[in-house]
C-alpha positions as CSV (number, residue, x, y, z in Angstrom):
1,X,9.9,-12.8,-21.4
2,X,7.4,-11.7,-19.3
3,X,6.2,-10.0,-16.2
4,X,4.9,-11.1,-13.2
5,X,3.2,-9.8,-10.0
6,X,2.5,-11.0,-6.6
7,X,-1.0,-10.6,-5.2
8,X,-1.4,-10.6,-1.5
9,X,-4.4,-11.9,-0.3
10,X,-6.2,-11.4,3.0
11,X,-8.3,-14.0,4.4
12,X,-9.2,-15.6,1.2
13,X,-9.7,-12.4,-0.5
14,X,-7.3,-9.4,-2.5
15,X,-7.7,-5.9,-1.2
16,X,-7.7,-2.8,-3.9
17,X,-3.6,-2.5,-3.5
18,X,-3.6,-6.0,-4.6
19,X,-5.7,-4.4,-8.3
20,X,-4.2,-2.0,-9.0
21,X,-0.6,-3.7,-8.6
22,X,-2.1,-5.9,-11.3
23,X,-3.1,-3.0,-12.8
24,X,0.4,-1.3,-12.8
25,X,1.8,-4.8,-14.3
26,X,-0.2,-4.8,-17.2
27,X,0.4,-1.8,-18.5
28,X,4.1,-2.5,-18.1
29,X,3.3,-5.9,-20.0
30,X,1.7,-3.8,-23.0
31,X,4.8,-1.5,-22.8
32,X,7.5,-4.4,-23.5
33,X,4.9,-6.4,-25.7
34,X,4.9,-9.5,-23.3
35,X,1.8,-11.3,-21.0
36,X,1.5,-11.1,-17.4
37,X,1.0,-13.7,-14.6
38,X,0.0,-13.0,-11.4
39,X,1.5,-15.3,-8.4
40,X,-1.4,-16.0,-5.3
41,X,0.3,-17.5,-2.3
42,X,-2.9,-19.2,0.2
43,X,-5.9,-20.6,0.2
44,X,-8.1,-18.4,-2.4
45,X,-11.0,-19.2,-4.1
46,X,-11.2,-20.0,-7.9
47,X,-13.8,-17.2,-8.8
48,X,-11.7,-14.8,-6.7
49,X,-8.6,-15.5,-8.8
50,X,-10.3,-15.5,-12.0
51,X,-11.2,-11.8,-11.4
52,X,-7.6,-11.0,-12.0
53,X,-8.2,-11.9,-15.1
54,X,-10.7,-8.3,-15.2
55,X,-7.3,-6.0,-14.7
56,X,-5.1,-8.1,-17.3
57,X,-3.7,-11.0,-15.8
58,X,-3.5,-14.3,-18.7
59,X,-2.6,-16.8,-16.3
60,X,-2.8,-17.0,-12.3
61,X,-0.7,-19.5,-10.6
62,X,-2.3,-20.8,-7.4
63,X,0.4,-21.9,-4.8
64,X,-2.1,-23.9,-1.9
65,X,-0.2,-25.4,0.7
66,X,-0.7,-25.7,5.0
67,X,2.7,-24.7,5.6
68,X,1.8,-21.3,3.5
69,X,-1.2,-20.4,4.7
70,X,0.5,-17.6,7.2
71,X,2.9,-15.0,5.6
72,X,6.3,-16.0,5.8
73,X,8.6,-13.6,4.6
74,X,11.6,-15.9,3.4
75,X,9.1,-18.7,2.3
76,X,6.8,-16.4,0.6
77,X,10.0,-14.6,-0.9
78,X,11.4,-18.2,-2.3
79,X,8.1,-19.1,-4.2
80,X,7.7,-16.0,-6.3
81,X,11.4,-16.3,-6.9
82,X,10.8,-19.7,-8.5
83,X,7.6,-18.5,-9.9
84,X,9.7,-15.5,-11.6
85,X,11.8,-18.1,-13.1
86,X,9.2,-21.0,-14.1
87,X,7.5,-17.6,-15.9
88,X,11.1,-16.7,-17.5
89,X,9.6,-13.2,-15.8
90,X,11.9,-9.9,-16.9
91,X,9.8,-7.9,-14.4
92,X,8.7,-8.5,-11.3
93,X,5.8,-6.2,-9.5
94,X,4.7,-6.0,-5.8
95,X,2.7,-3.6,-4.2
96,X,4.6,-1.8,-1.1
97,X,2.3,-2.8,1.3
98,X,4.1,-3.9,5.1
99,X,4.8,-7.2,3.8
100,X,6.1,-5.8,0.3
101,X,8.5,-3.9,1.8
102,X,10.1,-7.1,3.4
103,X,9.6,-8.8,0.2
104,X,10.8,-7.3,-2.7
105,X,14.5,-6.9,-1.5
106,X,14.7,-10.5,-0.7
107,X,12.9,-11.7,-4.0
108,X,15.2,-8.9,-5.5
109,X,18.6,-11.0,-4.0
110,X,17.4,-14.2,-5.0
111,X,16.8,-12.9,-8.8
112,X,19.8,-11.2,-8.5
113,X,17.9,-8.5,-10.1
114,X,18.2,-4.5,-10.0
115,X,15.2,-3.1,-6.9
116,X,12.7,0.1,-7.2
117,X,10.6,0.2,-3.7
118,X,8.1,3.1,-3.6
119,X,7.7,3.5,-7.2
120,X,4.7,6.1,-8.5
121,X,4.8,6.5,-11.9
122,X,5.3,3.8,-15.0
123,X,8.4,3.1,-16.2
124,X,10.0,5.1,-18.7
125,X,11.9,3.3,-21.9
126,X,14.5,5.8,-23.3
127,X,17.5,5.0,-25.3
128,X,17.7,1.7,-23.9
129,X,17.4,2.8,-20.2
130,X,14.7,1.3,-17.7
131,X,13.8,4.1,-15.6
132,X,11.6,4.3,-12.6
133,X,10.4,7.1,-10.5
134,X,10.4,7.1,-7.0
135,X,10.3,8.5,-3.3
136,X,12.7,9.3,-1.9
137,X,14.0,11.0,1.5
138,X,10.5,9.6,3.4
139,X,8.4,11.1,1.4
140,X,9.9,14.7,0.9
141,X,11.6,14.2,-2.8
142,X,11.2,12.0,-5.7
143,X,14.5,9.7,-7.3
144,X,14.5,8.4,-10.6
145,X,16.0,5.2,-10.9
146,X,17.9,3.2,-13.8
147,X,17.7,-0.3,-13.4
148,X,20.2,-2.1,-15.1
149,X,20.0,-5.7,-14.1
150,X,18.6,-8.5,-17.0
151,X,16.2,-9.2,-14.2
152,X,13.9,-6.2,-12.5
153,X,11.9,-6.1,-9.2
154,X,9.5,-2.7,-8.6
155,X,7.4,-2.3,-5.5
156,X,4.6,0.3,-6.1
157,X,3.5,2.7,-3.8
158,X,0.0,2.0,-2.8
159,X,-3.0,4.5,-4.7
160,X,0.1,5.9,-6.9
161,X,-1.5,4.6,-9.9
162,X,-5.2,3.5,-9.6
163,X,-6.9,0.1,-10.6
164,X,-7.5,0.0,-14.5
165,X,-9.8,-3.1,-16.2
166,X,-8.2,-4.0,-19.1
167,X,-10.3,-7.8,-19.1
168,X,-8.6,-11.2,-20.4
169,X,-9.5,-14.8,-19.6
170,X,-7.6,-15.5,-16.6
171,X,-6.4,-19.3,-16.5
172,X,-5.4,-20.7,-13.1
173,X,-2.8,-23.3,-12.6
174,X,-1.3,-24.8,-9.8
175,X,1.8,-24.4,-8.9
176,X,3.9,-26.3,-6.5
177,X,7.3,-25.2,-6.0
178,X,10.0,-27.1,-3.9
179,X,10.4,-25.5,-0.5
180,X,13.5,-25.3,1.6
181,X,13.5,-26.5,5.6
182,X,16.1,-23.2,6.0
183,X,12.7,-21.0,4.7
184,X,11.1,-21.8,8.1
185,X,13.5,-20.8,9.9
186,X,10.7,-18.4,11.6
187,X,7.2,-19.5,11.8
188,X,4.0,-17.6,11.9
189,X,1.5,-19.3,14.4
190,X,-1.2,-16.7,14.0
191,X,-2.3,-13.6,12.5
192,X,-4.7,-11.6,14.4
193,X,-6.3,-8.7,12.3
194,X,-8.8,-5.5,13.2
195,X,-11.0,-6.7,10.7
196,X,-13.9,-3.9,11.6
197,X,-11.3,-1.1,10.5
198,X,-9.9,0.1,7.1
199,X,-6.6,-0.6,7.0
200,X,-4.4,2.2,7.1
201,X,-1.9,1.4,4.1
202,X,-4.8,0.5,1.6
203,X,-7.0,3.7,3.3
204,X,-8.3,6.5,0.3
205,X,-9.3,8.3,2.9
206,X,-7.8,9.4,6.4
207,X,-8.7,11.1,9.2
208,X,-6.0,11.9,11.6
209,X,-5.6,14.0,14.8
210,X,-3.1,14.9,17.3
211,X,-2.8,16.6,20.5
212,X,-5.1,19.5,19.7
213,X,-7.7,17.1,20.5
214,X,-6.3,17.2,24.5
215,X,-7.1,13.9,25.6
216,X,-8.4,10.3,24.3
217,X,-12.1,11.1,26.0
218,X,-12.2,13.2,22.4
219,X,-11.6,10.7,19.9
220,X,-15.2,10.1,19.5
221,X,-15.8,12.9,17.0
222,X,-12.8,11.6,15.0
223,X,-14.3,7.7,14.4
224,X,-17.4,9.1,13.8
225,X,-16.2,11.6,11.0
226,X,-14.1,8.6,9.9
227,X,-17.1,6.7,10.0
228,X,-19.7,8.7,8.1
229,X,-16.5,9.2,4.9
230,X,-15.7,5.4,5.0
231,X,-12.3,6.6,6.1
232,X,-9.4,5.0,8.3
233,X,-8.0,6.7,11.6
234,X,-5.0,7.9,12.1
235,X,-2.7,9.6,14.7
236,X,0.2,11.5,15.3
237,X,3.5,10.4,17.4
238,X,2.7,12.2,20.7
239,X,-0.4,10.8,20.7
240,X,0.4,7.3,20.2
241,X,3.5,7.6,22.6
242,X,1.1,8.9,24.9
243,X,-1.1,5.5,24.9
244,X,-4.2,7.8,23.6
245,X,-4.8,6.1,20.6
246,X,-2.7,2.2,19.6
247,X,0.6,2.5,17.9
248,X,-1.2,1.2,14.8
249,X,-3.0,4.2,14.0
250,X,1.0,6.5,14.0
251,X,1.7,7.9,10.5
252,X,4.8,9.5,10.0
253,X,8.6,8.7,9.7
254,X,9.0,6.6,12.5
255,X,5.3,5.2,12.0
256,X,2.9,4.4,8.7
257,X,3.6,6.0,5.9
258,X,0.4,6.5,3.7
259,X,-0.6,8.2,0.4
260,X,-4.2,8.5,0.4
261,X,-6.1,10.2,-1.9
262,X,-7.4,12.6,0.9
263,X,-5.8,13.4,4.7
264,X,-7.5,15.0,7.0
265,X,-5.0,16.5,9.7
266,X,-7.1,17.8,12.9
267,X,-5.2,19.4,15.5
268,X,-1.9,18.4,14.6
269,X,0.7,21.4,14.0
270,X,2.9,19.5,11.1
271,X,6.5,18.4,12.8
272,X,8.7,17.6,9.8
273,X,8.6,13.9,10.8
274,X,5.2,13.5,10.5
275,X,5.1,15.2,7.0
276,X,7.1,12.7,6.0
277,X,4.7,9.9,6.4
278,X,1.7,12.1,4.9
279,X,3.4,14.1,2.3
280,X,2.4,12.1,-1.1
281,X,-1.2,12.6,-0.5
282,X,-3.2,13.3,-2.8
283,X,-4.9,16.0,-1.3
284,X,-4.4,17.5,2.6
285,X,-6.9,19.4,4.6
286,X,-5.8,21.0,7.6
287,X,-8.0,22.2,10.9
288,X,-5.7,23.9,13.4
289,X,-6.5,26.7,15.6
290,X,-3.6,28.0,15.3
291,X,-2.8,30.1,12.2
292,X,1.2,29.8,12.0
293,X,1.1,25.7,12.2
294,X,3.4,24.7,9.6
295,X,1.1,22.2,8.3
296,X,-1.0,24.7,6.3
297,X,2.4,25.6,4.2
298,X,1.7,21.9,2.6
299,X,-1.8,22.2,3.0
300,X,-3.9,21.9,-0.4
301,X,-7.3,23.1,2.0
302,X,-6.9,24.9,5.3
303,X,-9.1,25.5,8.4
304,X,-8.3,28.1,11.0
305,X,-10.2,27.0,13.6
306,X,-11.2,25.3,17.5
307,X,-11.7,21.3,16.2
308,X,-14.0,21.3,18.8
309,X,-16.3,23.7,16.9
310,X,-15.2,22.9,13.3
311,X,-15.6,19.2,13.5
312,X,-19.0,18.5,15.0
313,X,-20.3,20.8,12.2
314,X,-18.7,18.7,9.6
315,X,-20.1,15.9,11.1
316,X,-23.5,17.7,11.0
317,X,-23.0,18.7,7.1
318,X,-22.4,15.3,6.4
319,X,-25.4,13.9,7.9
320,X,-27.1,16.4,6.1
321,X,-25.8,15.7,3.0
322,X,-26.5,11.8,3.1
323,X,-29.5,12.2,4.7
């Protein structure tokens, strides 16, 4: 038996998520004493699935076919469920990225295997049980799940575990697995991305602000703090309803939900919807003028303060600092 994960790949190329999912297989691998193989679904270059190998993946199995080259959920979802089974895989790993999410359920169905989406944390081996922590609630709680199925499918949470090398000689083989007309039932014609932006769901590091910025003539100070920490954007729901910044950039319940390794939260005051979208970050800072917002109760750093003032002298210190 052994365990296999699905790498996403973006244009010919695997984003950090897409590591330290590998990453997260492995070590599960190690735990039950079995190899890994990862599953690449596209057109990706040799050397770029060879460095899989660098984070513990034996074997890669290339699936390169025209009628793949766009994600298609069901499609997609039928090839690593054959893959799972040419593998004789007992675990099955995806990262919960937008198109894991839509994924693992239906990979999960056609394994007739036992589902964990959102995991954080390793599995846990005792007495025989297979247990998996989770979140749970949007964000606000934490489950831990027994999976009891021959068969298992866990979708981690992206930055809940970190990319680990743990280097092997990655062999690619080709792998062409018979795919049903009723798989198309829904075809993808194109995919346009925002490639100049980091991608919200993969972001370390975001920078968010809501109405305590007053209108979308004041966003500049936000890219450009974004810009200088390598960071993403991000917004919250009355600000995105109100057409100031694009629906893309709403974390929250009803929006993204993200777990960066640091959120910055400028004028927003911290409805309960939109700290469930931001809650498992790693580390929140807060800049509100106003002292009762009940963001600074979950806040690790806190601000009191006009972002009008407070943020251009960030920006200044951080010129400063890298020049």
């Amino acid at each position: 038996m052994s365990v296999l994960v699905y790498v996403e790949q973006v244009d010919g190329k695997f984003k950090k998520s897409v590591f330290e999912a590998v990453s997260y297989a492995k070590a599960i691998a190690d735990i039950q004493g079995s190899s890994l193989t990862a599953i690449s679904i596209g057109n990706v270059g040799e050397a770029e699935l060879k460095e899989l190998g660098k984070y513990g993946a034996s074997k890669v199995l290339n699936v390169s076919n025209d009628q793949l080259k766009n994600f298609i959920n069901q499609a997609y979802a039928s090839v690593i469920a054959e893959a799972a089974k040419k593998e004789s895989a007992a675990v099955v790993v995806l990262s919960n990225s937008f198109s894991g999410k839509g994924l693992a359920p239906r990979v999960a169905v056609k394994l007739e295997a036992g589902l964990v989406d959102g995991a954080v944390e390793l599995p846990k081996l005792d007495g025989g049980q297979f247990l998996v922590k989770k979140t749970a609630f949007s964000g606000k709680a934490f489950a831990i799940t027994e999976l009891t199925s021959a068969i298992k499918v866990i979708a981690l949470n992206p930055n809940a575990f970190g990319v680990k090398e743990s280097a092997v000689e990655a062999a690619v083989e080709a792998f062409s697995p018979e795919i049903k007309a009723t798989d198309f039932t829904a075809i993808v014609k194109e995919i346009v991305r925002a490639t100049n932006k980091v991608s919200l769901p993969d972001a370390e590091l975001v920078v968010s602000a809501g109405r305590g910025l007053k209108g979308p003539e004041n966003w500049g100070m936000i890219e450009e703090l974004a810009n200088l920490l390598g960071a993403a954007t991000a917004c919250s729901k009355p600000v995105s309803d109100a057409d100031w910044r694009p629906h893309s950039e709403h974390v929250g319940q009803t929006g993204i939900a993200i777990s960066p390794n640091l959120y910055i939260a400028i004028g927003i005051s911290g409805a309960i919807q939109h700290l469930a979208g931001v809650s498992s970050s790693k580390v929140i800072v807060v800049i509100n003028i106003d002292p009762e917002a009940p963001f600074f109760k979950v806040a690790d750093y806190g601000i009191v303060g006009d972002a009008f003032v407070v943020v251009p002298k960030l920006i200044e210190a951080l010129k400063a600092h890298k020049g």
